[in-house]
C-alpha positions as CSV (number, residue, x, y, z in Angstrom):
1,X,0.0,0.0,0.0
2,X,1.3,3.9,-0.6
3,X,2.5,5.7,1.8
4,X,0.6,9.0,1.0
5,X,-3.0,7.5,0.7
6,X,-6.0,6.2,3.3
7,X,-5.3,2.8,2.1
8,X,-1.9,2.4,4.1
9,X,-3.4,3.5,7.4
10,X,-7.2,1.6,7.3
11,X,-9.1,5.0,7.4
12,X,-12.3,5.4,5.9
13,X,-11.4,7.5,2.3
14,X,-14.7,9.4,3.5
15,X,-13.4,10.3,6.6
16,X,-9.9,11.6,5.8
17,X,-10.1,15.2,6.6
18,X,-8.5,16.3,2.9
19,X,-11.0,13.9,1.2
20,X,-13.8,16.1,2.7
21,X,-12.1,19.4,3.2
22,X,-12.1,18.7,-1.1
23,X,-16.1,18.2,-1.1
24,X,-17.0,20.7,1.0
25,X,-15.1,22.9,-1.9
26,X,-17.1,21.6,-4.0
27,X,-13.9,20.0,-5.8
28,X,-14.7,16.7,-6.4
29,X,-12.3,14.2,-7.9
30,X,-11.6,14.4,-11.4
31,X,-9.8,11.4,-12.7
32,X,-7.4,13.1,-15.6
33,X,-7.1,12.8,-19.3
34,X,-3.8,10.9,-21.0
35,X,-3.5,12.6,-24.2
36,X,-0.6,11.1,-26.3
37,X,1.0,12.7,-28.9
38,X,3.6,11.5,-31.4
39,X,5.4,12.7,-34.8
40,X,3.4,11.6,-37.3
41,X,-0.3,10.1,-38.0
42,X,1.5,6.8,-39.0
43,X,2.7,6.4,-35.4
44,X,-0.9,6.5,-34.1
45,X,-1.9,3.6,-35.7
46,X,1.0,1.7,-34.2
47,X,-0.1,2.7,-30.7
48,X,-3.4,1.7,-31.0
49,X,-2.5,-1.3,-32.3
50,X,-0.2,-2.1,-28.8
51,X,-3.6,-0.7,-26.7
52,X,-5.3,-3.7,-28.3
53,X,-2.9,-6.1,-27.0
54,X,-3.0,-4.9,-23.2
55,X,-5.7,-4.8,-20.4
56,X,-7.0,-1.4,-21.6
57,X,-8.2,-1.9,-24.6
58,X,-11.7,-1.1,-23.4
59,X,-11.1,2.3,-22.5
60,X,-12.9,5.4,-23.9
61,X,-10.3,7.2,-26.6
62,X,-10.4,8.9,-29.0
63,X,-7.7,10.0,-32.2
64,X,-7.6,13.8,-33.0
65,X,-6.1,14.1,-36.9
66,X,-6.1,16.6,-39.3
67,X,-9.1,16.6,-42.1
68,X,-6.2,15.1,-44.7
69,X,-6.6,11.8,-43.0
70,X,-10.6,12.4,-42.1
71,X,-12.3,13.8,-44.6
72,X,-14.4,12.1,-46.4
73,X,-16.3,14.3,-48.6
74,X,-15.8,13.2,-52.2
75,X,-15.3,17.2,-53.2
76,X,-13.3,18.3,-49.9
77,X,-11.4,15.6,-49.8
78,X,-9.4,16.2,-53.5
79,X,-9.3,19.4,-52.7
80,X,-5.6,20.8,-51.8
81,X,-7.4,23.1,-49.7
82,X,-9.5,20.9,-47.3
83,X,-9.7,23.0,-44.5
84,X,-11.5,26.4,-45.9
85,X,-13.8,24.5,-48.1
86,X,-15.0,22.4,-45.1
87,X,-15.4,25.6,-43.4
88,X,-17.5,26.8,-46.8
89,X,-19.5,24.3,-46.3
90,X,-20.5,24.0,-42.4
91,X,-21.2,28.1,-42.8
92,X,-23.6,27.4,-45.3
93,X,-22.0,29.3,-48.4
94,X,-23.4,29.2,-52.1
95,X,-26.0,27.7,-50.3
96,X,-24.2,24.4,-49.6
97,X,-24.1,21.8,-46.4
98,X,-22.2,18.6,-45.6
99,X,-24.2,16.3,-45.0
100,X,-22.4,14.3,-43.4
101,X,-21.3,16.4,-41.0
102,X,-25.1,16.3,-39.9
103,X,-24.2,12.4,-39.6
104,X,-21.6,13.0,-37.0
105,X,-24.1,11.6,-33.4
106,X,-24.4,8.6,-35.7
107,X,-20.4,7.8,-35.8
108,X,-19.6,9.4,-32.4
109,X,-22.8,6.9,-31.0
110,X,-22.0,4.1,-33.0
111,X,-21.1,0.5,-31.1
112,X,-17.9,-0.3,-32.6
113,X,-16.6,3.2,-31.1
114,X,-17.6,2.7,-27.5
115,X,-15.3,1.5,-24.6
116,X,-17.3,-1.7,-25.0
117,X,-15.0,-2.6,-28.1
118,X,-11.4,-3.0,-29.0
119,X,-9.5,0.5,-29.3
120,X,-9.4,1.6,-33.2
121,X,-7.7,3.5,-35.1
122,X,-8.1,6.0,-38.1
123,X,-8.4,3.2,-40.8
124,X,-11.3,1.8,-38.3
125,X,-12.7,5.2,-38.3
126,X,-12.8,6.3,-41.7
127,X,-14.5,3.1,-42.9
128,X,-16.9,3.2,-40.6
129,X,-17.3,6.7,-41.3
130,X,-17.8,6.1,-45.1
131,X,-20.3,3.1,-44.1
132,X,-22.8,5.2,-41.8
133,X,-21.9,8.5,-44.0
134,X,-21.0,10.7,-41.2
135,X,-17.6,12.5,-40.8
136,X,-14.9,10.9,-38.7
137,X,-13.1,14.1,-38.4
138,X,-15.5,15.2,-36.0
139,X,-16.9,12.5,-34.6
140,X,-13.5,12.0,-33.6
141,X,-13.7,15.5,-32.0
142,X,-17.2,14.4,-30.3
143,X,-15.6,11.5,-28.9
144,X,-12.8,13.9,-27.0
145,X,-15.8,15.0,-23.9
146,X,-16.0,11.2,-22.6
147,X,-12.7,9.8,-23.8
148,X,-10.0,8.9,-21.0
149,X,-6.9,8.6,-23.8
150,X,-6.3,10.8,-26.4
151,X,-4.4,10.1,-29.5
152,X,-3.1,12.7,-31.4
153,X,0.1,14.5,-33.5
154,X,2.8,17.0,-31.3
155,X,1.4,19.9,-32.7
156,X,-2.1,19.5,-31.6
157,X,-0.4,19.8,-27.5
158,X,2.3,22.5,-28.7
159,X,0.7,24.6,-30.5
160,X,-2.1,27.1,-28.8
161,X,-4.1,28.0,-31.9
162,X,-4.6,24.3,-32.2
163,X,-5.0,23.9,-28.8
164,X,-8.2,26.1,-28.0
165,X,-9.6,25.0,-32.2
166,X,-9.8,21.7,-30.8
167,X,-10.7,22.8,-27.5
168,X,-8.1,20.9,-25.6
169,X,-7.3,21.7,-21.8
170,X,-4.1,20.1,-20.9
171,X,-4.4,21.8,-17.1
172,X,-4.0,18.3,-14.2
173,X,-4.2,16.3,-17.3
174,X,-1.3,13.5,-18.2
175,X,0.6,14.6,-21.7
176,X,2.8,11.8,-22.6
177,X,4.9,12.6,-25.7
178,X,6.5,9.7,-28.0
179,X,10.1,10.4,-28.9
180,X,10.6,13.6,-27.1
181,X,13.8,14.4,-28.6
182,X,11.8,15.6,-31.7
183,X,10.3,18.2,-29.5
184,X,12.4,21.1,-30.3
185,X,11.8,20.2,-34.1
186,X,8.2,20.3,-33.8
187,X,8.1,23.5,-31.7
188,X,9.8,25.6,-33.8
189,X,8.0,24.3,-37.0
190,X,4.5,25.6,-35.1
191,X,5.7,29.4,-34.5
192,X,7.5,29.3,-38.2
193,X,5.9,30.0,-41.4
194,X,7.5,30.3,-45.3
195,X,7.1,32.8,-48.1
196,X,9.0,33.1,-51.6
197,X,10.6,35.8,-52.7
198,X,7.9,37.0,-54.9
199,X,5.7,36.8,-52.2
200,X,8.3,39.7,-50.3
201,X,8.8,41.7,-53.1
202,X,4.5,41.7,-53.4
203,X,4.3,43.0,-49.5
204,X,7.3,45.7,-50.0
205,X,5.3,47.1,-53.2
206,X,2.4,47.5,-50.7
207,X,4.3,48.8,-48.1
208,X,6.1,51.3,-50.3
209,X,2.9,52.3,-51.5
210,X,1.5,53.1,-48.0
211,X,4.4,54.5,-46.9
212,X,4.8,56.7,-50.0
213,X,0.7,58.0,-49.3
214,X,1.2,58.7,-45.4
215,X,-0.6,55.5,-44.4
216,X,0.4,55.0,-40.9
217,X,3.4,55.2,-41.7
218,X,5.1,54.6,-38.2
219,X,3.7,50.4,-38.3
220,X,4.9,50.1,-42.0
221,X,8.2,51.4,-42.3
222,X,9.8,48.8,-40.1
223,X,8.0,46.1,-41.8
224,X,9.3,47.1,-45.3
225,X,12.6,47.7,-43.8
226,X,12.4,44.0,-42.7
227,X,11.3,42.3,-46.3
228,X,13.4,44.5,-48.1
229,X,16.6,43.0,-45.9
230,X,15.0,39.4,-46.3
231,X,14.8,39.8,-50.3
């Protein structure tokens, strides 16, 4: 027995002063989340596979991925830009719906999903997805409220625009993060972006031009004094 807990002494768990100094609080205990993350989306599907083969394959989980490996609209899905026309299409623009995002209960509810059943992984998802015709991007997101492991790529724990998109609280949760040495890769990839030179010599053009009319100037001279020493 620990050391730390009611079990090593024989009190009553009810009766141990922090226990109810914590519900008079109204604290409650909150058992935490694992969220998992590794490199790639490849890696996933190797650890699901190993949470088959142990004593938790029951658990609630869930996989968070991006709508390359998810989508399954035969229009988004060939599209090089998946993410803005998805968005098109849950706003309601040109007068347009997904329907099966409107399918999404049916995937998130389904029986093979539930802790009942073996843990899955995107493959598992995505058929079943295409079978009920309901996304498995965001049933997947559904499936985050109850689940007690999450699965999902570095970036979706590093990076805070992701974070609060996918509306992930990582505060008294367990993050667990395969291959940590690629860490430092990964971080500096989410606060880095790329543009070609054409690109530069298209914003200094701009910025000359609002320089050159008096258009608050003070904000755009140092940015055109930053592209023109990048070109």
């Amino acid at each position: 027995p620990c050391t730390e807990c009611s079990c090593s002494s024989g009190k009553d768990p009810d009766k141990d002063p922090s226990h109810t100094k914590k519900k008079e609080k109204g604290d409650g205990l909150c058992v935490p989340k694992i969220f998992f993350g590794t490199r790639t989306h490849k890696q996933i599907t190797q650890i699901s596979r190993e949470l088959k083969r142990t004593a938790y394959s029951c658990v609630p989980m869930t996989i968070l991925s991006s709508r390359d490996y998810t989508c399954i609209h035969p229009v988004v899905s060939n599209s090089t830009n998946r993410n803005e026309m998805c968005v098109e299409l849950l706003e309601g623009k040109h007068g347009r719906s997904c329907s099966y995002y409107h399918g999404v209960h049916k995937l998130s509810e389904h029986h093979a999903l539930q802790p009942v059943c073996q843990a899955w992984d995107i493959e598992d998802l995505v058929r079943l997805g295409r079978k009920l015709r309901a996304c498995p991007y965001f049933a997947a997101r559904e499936l985050l409220l109850g689940a007690d492991i999450v699965f999902c790529p570095y970036n979706y724990l590093l990076d805070p625009q992701i974070r609060d998109s996918m509306d992930i609280k990582l505060k008294d949760q367990v993050v667990i993060l395969d291959e940590a040495h690629n860490i430092e890769d990964c971080a500096r990839e989410s606060v880095s972006y790329g543009v070609t030179e054409s690109q530069l010599r298209a914003a200094r053009e701009e910025l000359d031009f609002m320089v050159t009319n008096s258009i608050r100037q003070r904000h755009h001279e140092p940015l055109r004094a930053v592209c023109c020493s990048l070109i």
